[in-house]
C-alpha positions, 0 to 999 in steps of 0.5 A: 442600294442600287446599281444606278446610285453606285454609278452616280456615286462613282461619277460625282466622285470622278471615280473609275470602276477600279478606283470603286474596287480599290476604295471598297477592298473588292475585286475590280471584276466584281464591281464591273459584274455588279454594276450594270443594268438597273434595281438593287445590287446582286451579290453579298451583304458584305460587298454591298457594306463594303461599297456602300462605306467607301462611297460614304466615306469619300463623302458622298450620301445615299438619298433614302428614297422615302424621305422629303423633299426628293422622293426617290433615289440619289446620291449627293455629296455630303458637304458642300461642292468646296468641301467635297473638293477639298477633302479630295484634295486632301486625300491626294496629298495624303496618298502622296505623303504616304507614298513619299514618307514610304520612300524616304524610309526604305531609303532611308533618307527620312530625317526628322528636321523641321527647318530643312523645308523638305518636300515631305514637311511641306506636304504634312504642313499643307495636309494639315492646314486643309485638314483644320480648314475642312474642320472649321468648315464643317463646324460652322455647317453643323451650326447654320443646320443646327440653328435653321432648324430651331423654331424662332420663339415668336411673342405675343405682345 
């Protein structure tokens, strides 16, 4: 991985470099040590590993630079920009879920009453219907790839 595909990562993701370090379980010394400059990064396989997993799993891909059409080295995101957008999205509120069901516990506040409209279900009803929205839309994009690289049968007639 290079040092230049983790600042574009970093940068199609919106991402400072403490948010790298805070997503991949590093130091925020170390991503501003490795980061600089150009070639592949210099420091251990576990924190290339660790930030590599958090730039994939904030969805964006690594471009193998041997692999058509490109030829050379990238990132992207993995699904479409509106996706992308959505499962950030997505993660915001789960962080703020988390954030306020913590709350609401050391309070001790948190009661289980799904007709109160409380700020915290409508969060969870809002996490959820963009968790079932991002799973449609990646269902129907694994099926337009699947079926666009299906060789239609041709017949001679």
């Amino acid at each position: 991985m290079e040092r230049s595909q983790v600042r574009a990562a970093r940068a199609l993701l919106g991402w400072s470099q403490d948010d790298l370090a805070k997503a991949a379980g590093v130091s925020g010394p170390t991503v501003k040590r490795i980061e600089p400059g150009e070639g592949m990064l210099r420091t251990s396989d576990e924190i290339v590993s660790k930030i590599r997993r958090a730039i994939e799993a904030a969805g964006i891909e690594f471009i193998d630079p041997e692999s058509p059409p490109s030829y050379g080295i990238g990132v992207r995101f993995r699904y479409p920009t509106s996706i992308s957008k959505r499962i950030r999205a997505f993660e915001k509120i789960s962080e703020a879920l988390d954030a306020l069901n913590e709350a609401a516990l050391i309070l001790g506040t948190l009661k289980p009453n799904l007709n109160s409209g409380t700020a915290l279900e409508q969060l969870v009803i809002l996490r959820d219907a963009i968790s079932e929205t991002i799973r449609r839309e990646e269902e129907f994009d694994e099926a337009m790839t699947a079926s666009s690289s299906v060789s239609p049968i041709v017949s001679e007639t």
